[in-house]
N, C-alpha and C positions, 0 to 999 in steps of 0.2 A: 472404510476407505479414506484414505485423503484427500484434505480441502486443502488448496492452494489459494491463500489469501491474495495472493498479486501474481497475474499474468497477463500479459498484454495484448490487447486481438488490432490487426491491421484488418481493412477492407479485403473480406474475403480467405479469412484465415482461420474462422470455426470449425471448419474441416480439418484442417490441419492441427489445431493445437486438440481436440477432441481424441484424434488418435492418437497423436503423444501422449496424452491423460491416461488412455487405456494402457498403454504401453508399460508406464511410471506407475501403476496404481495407483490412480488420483480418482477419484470422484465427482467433485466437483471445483470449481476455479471460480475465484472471483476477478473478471475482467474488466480492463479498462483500453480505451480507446488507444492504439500506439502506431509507431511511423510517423510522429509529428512533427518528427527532424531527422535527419541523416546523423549517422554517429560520429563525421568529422565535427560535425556543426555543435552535437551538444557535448562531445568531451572539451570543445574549443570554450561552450557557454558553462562548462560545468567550474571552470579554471577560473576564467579572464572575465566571465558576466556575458551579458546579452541578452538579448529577448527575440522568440521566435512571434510572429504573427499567426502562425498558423492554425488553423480550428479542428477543435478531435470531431472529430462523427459521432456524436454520443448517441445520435438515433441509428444510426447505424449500428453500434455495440447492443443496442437495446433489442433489437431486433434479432441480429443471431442469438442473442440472448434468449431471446423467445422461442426460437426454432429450435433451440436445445435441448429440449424435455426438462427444463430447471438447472442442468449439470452447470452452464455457465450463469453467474452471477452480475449483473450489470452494476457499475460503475458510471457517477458523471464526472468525466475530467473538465474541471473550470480554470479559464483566466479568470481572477480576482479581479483585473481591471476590464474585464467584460462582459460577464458571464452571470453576472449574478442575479440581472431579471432571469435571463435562460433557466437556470438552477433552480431559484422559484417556484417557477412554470412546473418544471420537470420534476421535482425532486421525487415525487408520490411513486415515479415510476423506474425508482432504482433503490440502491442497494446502500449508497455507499458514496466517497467522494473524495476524489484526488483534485489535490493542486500541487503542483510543480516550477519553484523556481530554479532548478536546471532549466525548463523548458519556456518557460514565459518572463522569467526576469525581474520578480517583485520582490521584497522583502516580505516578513512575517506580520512585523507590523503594521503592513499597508492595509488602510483601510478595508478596501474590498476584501483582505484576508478575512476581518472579523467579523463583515457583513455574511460572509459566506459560511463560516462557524454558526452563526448562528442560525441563520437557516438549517444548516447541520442539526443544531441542537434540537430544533423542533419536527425536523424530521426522524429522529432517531437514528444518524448516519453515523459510523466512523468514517474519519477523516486521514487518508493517507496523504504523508510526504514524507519526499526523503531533503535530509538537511542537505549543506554546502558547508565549504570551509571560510564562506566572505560572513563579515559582518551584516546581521541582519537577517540572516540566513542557520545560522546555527544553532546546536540543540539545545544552548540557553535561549537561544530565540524561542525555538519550539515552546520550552519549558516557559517560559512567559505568556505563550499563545494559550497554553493547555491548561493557565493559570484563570486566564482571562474568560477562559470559556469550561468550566468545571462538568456541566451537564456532558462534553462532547468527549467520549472516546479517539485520541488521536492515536494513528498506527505511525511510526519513525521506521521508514522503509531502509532495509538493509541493517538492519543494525545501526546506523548513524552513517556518517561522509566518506569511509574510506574503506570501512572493512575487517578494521582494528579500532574501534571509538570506545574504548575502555573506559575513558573518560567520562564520554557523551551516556551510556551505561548511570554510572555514579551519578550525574545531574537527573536522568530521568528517574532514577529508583526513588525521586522523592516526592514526586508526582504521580500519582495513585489513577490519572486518567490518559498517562500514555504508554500504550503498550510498543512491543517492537516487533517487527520481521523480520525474516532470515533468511531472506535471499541475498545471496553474493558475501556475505562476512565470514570471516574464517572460522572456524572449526572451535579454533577455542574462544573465541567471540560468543559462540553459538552457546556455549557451555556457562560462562560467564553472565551470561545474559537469560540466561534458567537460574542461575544461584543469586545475581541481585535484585533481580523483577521479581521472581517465583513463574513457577512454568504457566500460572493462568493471566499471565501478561506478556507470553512470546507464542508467535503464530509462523507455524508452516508457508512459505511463498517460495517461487521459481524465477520469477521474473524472464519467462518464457514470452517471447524467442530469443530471447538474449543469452538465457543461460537454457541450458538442455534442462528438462524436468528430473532427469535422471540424475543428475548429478547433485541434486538437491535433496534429491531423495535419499542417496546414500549418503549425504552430511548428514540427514537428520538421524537417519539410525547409527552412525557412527558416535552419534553424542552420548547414546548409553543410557538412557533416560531411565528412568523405573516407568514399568507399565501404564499408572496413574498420570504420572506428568507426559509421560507421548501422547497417550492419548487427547490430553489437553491441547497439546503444538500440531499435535499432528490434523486434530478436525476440531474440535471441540468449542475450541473457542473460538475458530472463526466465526460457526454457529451461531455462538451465543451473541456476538457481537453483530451477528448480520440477521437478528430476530430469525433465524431458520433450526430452530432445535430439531424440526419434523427431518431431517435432512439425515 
């Protein structure tokens, strides 16, 4: 079945995305804490900048997580600029690690980005973010971050900034430690992004509830993949990247 690299759980919404999973034929999902902003607020931070204060429940994610029979995969979503004793602390007890400047307002460069990589490093975590189009933020950023921290698998949510990041493709194909995901990027994005990576550097995601699982589902099989390489996008290497081959 399929592993949905990135989905998002709000307080209370296990239930809910679990039966959309069955639904979609998914499997398993790897989640991360969501509703940390309202969608005027962060298409407004996605453009213009800004920063939210607001804290994920990452005990909370961890938690449904548990009550999942394994199917949900926990994530700790961190501020760089607060989070990173928390992270620390916690890391032994997740999966995984998103930081977000849509949602908190930092650059790549900042500090706490690289204090938190590296805890990554040593936890054996990938590290999800999706770029931006401001300086400091983009996927030559990333590609400098993934430079900086070579031990660390970073995941470039969505394919890069817009959807069409053909470009942002090209830069990362020459970095061997960041892979991409496909939720929300188009079609022939999706395709492009198997032929300059190779398919065991692009991972199946939904970015549920934002986008229906369904509708991601039918992107992936519309890409046409040969057997060999779906199977990679489609579970495989989530897997391998979340130490869950038993899965």
């Amino acid at each position: 079945m399929l592993f949905d690299f990135h989905a998002r759980l709000s307080p209370g919404g296990a239930a809910d995305l679990l039966a959309v999973m069955d639904v979609a034929g998914i499997g398993h999902a790897a989640v991360c804490a969501g509703g940390l902003v309202d969608l005027d607020r962060l298409s407004e931070q996605i453009v213009d900048g800004g920063r939210s204060e607001a804290r994920a429940d990452n005990e909370g994610v961890r938690r449904a997580c548990t009550a999942s029979g394994g199917r949900l995969v926990p994530f700790f979503f961190a501020d760089p600029r607060r989070d990173v004793a928390a992270y620390r602390a916690a890391a032994s007890r997740y999966r995984g690690l998103e930081i977000s400047p849509a949602v908190h307002g930092f650059r790549l460069d900042d500090p706490g980005v690289d204090a938190l990589a590296t805890l990554a490093a040593g936890a054996g975590h990938p590290v999800y973010v999706v770029c931006l189009g401001r300086p400091g933020t983009r996927t030559e950023d990333l590609v400098a971050l993934a430079a900086r921290h070579p031990a660390v698998t970073f995941v470039s949510g969505h394919c890069g900034h817009t959807g069409l990041d053909a470009a942002g493709l090209h830069r990362i194909a020459a970095r061997p430690n960041i892979a991409v995901e496909l939720s929300g990027c188009f079609t022939a994005v999706a395709r492009l992004a198997v032929r300059r990576l190779g398919a065991g550097r692009v991972l199946f995601g939904t970015e549920h509830p934002l986008q229906h699982p369904a509708v991601e589902v039918a992107k992936l099989h519309a890409l046409g993949l040969a057997p060999d390489d779906l199977a990679l996008v489609a579970a495989a290497n989530a897997r391998r990247l979340l130490a869950l081959e038993e899965l």
